[in-house]
C-alpha positions in Angstrom: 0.0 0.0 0.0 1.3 3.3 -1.2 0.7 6.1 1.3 0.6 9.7 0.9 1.6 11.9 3.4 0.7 16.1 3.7 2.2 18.7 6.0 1.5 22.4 5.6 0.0 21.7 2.6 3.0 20.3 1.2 2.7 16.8 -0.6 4.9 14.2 0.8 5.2 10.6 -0.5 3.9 8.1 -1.4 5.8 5.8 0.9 5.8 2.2 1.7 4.2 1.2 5.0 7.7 0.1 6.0 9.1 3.5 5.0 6.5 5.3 7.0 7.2 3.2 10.3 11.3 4.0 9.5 10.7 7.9 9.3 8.0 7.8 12.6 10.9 6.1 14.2 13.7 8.5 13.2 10.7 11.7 13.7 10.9 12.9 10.0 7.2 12.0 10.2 4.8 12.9 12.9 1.6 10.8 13.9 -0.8 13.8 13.5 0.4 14.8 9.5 -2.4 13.5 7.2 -2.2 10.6 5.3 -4.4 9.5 2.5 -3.9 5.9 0.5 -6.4 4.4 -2.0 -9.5 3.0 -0.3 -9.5 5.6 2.5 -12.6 7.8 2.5 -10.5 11.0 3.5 -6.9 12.7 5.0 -6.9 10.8 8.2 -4.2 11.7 10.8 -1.3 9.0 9.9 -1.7 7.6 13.6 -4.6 5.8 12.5 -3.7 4.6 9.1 -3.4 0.5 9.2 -0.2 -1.0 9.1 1.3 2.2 10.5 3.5 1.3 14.0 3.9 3.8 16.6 6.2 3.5 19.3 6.1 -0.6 18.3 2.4 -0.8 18.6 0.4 -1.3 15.5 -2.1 1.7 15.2 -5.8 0.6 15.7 -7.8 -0.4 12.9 -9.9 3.2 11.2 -12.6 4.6 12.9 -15.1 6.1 10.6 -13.9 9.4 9.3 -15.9 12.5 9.9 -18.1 13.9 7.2 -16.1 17.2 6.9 -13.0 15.2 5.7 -11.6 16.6 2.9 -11.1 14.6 -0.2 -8.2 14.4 -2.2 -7.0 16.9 -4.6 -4.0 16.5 -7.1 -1.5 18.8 -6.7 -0.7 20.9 -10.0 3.0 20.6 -9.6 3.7 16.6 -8.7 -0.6 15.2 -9.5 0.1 13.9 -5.9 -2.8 14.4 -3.6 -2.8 17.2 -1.2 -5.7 17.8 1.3 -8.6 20.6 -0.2 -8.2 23.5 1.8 -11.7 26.1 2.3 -12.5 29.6 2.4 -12.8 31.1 5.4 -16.7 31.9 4.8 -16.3 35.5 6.8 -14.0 36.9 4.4 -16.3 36.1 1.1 -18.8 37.9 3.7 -16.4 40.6 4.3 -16.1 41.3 0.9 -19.6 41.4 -0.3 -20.8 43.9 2.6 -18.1 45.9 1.8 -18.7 46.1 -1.4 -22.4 46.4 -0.8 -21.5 49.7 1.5 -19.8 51.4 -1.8 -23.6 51.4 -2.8 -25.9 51.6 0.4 -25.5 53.5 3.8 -22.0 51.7 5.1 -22.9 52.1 8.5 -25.0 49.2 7.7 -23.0 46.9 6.1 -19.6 48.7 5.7 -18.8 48.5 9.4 -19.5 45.1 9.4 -17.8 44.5 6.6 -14.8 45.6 8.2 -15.5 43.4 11.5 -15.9 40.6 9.0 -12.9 40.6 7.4 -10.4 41.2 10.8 -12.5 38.0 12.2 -11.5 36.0 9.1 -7.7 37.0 8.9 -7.7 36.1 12.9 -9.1 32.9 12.3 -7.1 32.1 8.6 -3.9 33.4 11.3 -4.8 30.2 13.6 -5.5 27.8 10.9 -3.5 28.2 7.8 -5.5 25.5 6.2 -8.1 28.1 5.7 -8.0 30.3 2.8 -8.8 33.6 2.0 -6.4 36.1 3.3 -6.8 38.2 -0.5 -10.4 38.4 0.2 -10.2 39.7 3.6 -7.8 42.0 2.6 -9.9 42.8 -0.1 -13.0 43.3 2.1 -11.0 45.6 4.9 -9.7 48.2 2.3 -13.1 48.4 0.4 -15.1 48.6 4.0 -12.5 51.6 5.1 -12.8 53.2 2.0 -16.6 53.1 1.7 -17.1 54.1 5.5 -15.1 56.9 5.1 -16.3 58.0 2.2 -19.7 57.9 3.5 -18.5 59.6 6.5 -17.2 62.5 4.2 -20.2 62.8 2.5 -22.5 63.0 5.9 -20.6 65.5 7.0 -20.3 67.7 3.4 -23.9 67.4 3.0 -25.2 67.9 6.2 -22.7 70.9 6.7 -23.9 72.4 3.5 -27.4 71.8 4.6 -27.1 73.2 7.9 -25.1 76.5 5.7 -28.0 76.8 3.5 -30.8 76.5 6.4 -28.7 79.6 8.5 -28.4 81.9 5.5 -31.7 81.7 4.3 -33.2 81.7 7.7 -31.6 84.4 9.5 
């Protein structure tokens, strides 16, 4: 059985079984990288792969694998199989109330916008399986702009109102 192994996203592999028990005996491998070989339904942590020896203890036969799993994905450079990594779903929100406060009041959806998108690039911080940094990004500097410019034009306006109303109300 031909195993392969990802680490930060990074393709590893495949090894033999043998070759995998060698390198978690030397610690070039660790029993919490993913593993994936044919016939598993998902990246499983290579602790629970069959075969796979740990301190000179066979690991357990698989548990089912959670539903979330992610399926494999060939890599572009090597068509070995990395793990799929997701969007970070608050920085696609980020973005489109951002860009929705370019159009509408942004207090409404600017602001949060802008709350959206520092949320997403703490969380994409702590997980760097998540994606989505550009959008984020994206999000924060459309969500400054727009509140700003809204801001600017509250105060232009209303100023120029409150102008007119004095001079021609003396």
């Amino acid at each position: 059985m031909q195993v392969h192994i990802a680490r930060n996203g990074q393709a590893l592999g495949p090894f033999s079984l043998e070759e995998i028990n060698r390198q978690l005996a030397a610690g070039t491998l660790s029993p919490s990288d993913l593993a994936w070989y044919e016939g598993a339904s998902g990246w499983i942590a290579l602790s629970t792969v069959p075969g796979v020896t740990i301190g000179g203890t066979a690991a357990p036969p698989p548990a089912a694998t959670s539903p979330v799993a992610t399926q494999p994905v060939a890599s572009s450079t090597t068509g070995t199989p990395v793990p799929a990594s997701r969007t970070e779903p608050l920085a696609i929100f980020s973005l489109v109330l951002s860009v929705l406060g370019l159009f509408c009041c942004a207090l409404f959806t600017g602001i949060p916008g802008i709350i959206c998108g520092h949320l997403a690039l703490s969380k994409i911080e702590k997980n760097p399986r998540l994606e989505g940094h550009g959008l984020a990004v994206a999000g924060l500097v459309i969500g400054y702009f727009a509140s700003l410019a809204w801001l600017f034009w509250f105060i232009f306006f209303g100023g120029i109102s409150v102008l007119q109303s004095v001079l021609h109300n003396p």
